[in-house]
C-alpha positions, 0 to 999 in steps of 0.5 A: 227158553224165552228169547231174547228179543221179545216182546220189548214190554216184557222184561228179560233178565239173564244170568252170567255163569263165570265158567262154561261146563256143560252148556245144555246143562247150565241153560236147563238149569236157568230156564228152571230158575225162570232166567230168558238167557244166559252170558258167558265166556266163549273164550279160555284165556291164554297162559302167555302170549307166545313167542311167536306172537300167534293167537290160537283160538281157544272157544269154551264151549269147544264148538258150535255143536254145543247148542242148535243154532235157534238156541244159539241166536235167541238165548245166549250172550257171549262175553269176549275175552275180557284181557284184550287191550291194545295201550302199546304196539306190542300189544296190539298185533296180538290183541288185533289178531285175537279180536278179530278171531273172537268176534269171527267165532262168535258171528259164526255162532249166531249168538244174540249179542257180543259183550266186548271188553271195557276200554280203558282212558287211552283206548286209541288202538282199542277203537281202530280195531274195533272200527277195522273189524267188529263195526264193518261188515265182518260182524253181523252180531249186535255189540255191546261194549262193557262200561262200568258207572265207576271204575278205578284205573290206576289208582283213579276213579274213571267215570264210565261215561267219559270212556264209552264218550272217547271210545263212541267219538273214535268209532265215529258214533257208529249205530252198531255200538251199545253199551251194557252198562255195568251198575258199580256199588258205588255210584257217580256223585249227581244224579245229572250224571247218571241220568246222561245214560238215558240218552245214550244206547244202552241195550243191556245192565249188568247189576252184580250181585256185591251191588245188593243190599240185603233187607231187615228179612234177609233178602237183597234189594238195591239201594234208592240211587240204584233202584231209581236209576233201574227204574229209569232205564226200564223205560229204555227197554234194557235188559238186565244181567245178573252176574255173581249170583251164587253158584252150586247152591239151592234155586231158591238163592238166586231166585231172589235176586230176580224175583225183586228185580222182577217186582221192580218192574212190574211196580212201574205205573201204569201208563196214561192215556198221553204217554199211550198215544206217544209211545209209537212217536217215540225217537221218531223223526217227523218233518213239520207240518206246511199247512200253508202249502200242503193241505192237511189230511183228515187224519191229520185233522182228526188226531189234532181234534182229540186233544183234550185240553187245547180246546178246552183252554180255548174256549175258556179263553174265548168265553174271557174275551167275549165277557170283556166285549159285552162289558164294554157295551158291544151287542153284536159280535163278529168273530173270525176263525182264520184256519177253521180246519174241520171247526174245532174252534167254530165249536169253541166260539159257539160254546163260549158265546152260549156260556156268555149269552153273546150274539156272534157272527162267526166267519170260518176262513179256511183254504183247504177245499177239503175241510170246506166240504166238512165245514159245510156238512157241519153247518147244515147237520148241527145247525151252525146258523150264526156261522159262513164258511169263506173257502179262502186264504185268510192272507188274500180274503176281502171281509164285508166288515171288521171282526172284534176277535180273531181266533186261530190254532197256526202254531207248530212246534216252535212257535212261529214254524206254520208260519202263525205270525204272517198269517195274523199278519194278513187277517189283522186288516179285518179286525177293528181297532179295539179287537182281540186276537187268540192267541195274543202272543207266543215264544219259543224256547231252546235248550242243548240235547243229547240223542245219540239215536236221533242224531244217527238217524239223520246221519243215515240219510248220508246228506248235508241238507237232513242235519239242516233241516228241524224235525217234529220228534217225540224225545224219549232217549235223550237227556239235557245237560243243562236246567236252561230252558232259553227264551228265543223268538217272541211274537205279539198279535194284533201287530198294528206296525207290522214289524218285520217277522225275522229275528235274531237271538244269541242264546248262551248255555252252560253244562252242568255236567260233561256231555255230548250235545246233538243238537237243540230241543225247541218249544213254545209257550203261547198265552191266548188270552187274560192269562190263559195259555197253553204249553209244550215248555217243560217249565209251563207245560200243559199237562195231558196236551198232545198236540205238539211234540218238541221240534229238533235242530240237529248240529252236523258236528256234536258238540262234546262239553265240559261240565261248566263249559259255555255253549253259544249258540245263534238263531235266525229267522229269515224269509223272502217272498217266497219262504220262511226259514230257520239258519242256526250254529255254534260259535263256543266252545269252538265255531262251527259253520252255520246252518241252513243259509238261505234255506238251502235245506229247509224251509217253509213256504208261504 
């Protein structure tokens, strides 16, 4: 048998048997048919609840010799049993006993993974006992709750994802609860709604047989909702069960079924040269850079160096600023590179000045002893004659003479975060009147996000001050429950006034679909020069840059929303003379306390 866990690119299907015979047996006979596992019942269902009120256990597979323990673990899921409910104290003790001798018997066996049973609308007792015994440290298997897309209670259409929203928020979001996600033929009316999955933790899909289609050749496909949704969630890395497969019939039958869900998989595109390079990044939280108070590693510089299509924007945009210089009578040029790094931006200016035919002096202003020691080498080993490296602080050094153009590349995730708009700040008293600066303006933008893993992760550092700070992540596992993207803080270059840095914005967001919000994503949208710009923007992204990853603001208390329901949020930026920082909160639909006052948490230093 294959494992279960494997190699998270391959792709690992399991077939559910709906009753347990000779177990050696049944795995023997899904091997052959090229399944990795196999789901069963571990339990036999009572006749009656005894008078007694007493559950006596009763496993399917009458005790744990029926496989070693390596087969146990790696190619076996087990299902509890599916009548435990707890909608009435009498219930309760029966179902509580029942639960927590289920999920004993199931640790012990060592199986891969527990599918517990679906909660229903009132699932209150449901979740308490969960929370008792199956999410403490009695339980060491990974759980998996069973949610249908679409259900009927009670004569009503339950949307599966409001159930798994109920039951997560009872159980305090714990990490340890997954979903396995059970595709229904019918599916939820919009397309928003079945994309909120993508941002929740789903480790397994069930797709049953009565969910297939069958084509003009007589074999079973999915229909493009369901199809498209499967595709989607592939890039999850979920499992996928096939359950109500025919049984006692020739190989060949249920063949079909995984051989076109096998297909599907493997017609995923190839990826690109971008989505390799993120894939590590993935979900990961990264604290933003300080280039301003730490000096940045030359593997920083060198991964930042790569990007192929910053650069080349750059230059364009130089080349653009040097033409309109010399149109209007200029000779002899001086251009400031203010953050020179190891001369990315040196390279651009020389490029751009050899393209436009301009002479330019080129200063390369940068604090970091050690790419001074790059720049220099470079200067000498590339012939940099028309460039000086200035081992200074741009903010602090006094130039022999005005520039006509200021380069610089000091944006972070939103914009402002590396302190850009101080920097120019300082560097402008050296640029001549009718001087330029690249960029000449940027913006940042935020919308609301759902990304149950993320916002576990900063709840694992079991601290105030981590749900205060921003993070640098790379969202994959995530989704956005509303097509806003909204403007927040904006910033222009040359400021001659030097108006003041801080901002403040109220921003308002209405969902679109009921959802959970963990937090905000930001971007940037930054315009370098005569309508050349660059973007990490969804609506004006630059495609293939990598440079920049989205920025989290997360919230201590997520926000639960429904469809149409208004999110008002509150940004500030705020600085001494010392630090730069970020304060934000929510005050609808209910308030919540602000966070990060005074920088307490997060800052940036100056």
């Amino acid at each position: 048998m294959m494992p279960v866990c494997g190699v998270p690119d391959n792709l690992y299907v399991g077939r559910q048997y709906t009753s347990v015979g000779d177990l050696r047996s049944m795995l023997k006979e899904a091997s052959a048919a090229k399944f990795d596992f196999v789901v069963v019942d571990l339990f036999k269902r009572p006749d009656t609840i005894p008078s007694d009120g007493k559950y006596t256990l009763q496993p399917s597979t009458v005790s744990d010799l029926a496989l070693d323990s390596k087969t146990w673990s790696s190619a076996v899921i087990g299902n509890l049993s599916d009548w435990i409910q707890m909608e009435t104290p009498a219930q309760q003790s029966y179902g509580l006993q029942a639960l927590e001798q289920e999920l004993s018997w199931a640790s012990h066996l060592g199986v891969y993974g527990i599918v517990l049973p679906p909660p229903t609308s009132q699932c209150e007792l449901y979740a308490a006992a969960l929370s008792r015994i199956g999410l403490s440290s009695i339980c060491t298997t990974q759980l998996m709750v069973r949610i249908p897309l679409l259900r009927q209670e009670d004569g009503v259409e339950v949307d599966g994802w409001n159930s798994w929203n109920q039951l997560r928020l009872l159980c305090d979001q714990n990490p340890r609860l997954q979903v396995c996600l059970e595709f229904s033929a019918d599916l939820p009316e919009t397309d928003q709604e079945l994309m909120r999955w993508l941002g929740e933790p789903v480790r397994s899909v069930i797709i049953p047989s009565d969910a297939f289609l069958t084509n003009k050749q007589g074999f079973p496909v999915l229909s493009k909702r369901h199809k498209a949704f499967l595709m989607q969630l592939f890039r999850n890395k979920v499992q996928v069960i096939l359950q109500g497969l025919p049984e006692n019939v020739k190989e060949t039958e249920t063949e079909k079924y995984l051989h076109y869900v096998a297909r599907l998989f493997q017609s995923r595109p190839a990826p690109t040269a971008q989505e390799t390079f993120e894939q590590p990044y993935h979900d990961y939280l990264q604290a933003p850079l300080q280039p301003l108070q730490d000096n940045l590693e030359s593997q920083t510089y060198e991964t930042f160096e790569k990007d192929p299509v910053k650069y080349v924007q750059y230059e364009e945009a130089i080349h653009r600023c040097l033409q309109d210089k010399l149109a209007a009578g200029k000779k002899q040029l001086v251009a400031m590179v203010v953050g020179a790094g190891r001369g990315p931006l040196v390279v651009a200016v020389r490029s751009a000045a050899v393209r436009a035919g301009a002479d330019v002096k080129i200063w390369a202003v940068e604090k970091n002893p050690n790419a001074v020691v790059t720049l220099r080498h470079r200067c000498v080993v590339e012939d940099w004659r028309n460039v000086e490296v200035i081992e200074k602080d741009m903010r602090f050094w006094d130039a022999p003479r005005k520039a006509d153009l200021i380069v610089s590349e000091l944006l972070g995730s939103f914009a402002d975060n590396e302190l850009s708009p101080e920097c120019l700040d300082g560097a402008q008293r050296f640029l001549e009147p009718d001087g330029a600066c690249i960029p000449s303006k940027y913006t940042s933008f935020l919308t609301p996000v759902t990304t149950h893993k993320l916002w576990n992760d900063v709840k694992n550092y079991n601290d105030l001050a981590h749900f205060e700070t921003a993070y640098v992540v790379k969202f994959h596992q995530a989704f956005y429950p509303t097509s806003q993207i909204e403007k927040c803080f904006e910033f222009s270059h040359p400021n001659w006034e030097l108006t003041s840095n801080d901002r403040y914005a109220q921003i308002e967001f209405t969902s679109e679909v009921d959802a959970l919000v963990h937090g905000f994503a930001g971007y940037f949208h930054c315009e370098l020069y005569a309508g050349l710009s660059v973007s990490i923007n969804p609506e004006s992204y630059s495609e293939g840059m990598f440079s920049w990853f989205p920025i989290y603001f997360p919230l201590r208390t997520p926000v639960n929303l429904k469809s149409g329901q208004k999110l008002t949020s509150h940004w500030w930026r705020c600085s001494n003379d010392r630090k730069v920082w970020y304060e934000w909160a929510v005050t609808a639909p209910t308030p919540q306390p602000i966070h990060n006052p005074g920088g307490r948490s997060y800052s940036v230093g100056k």
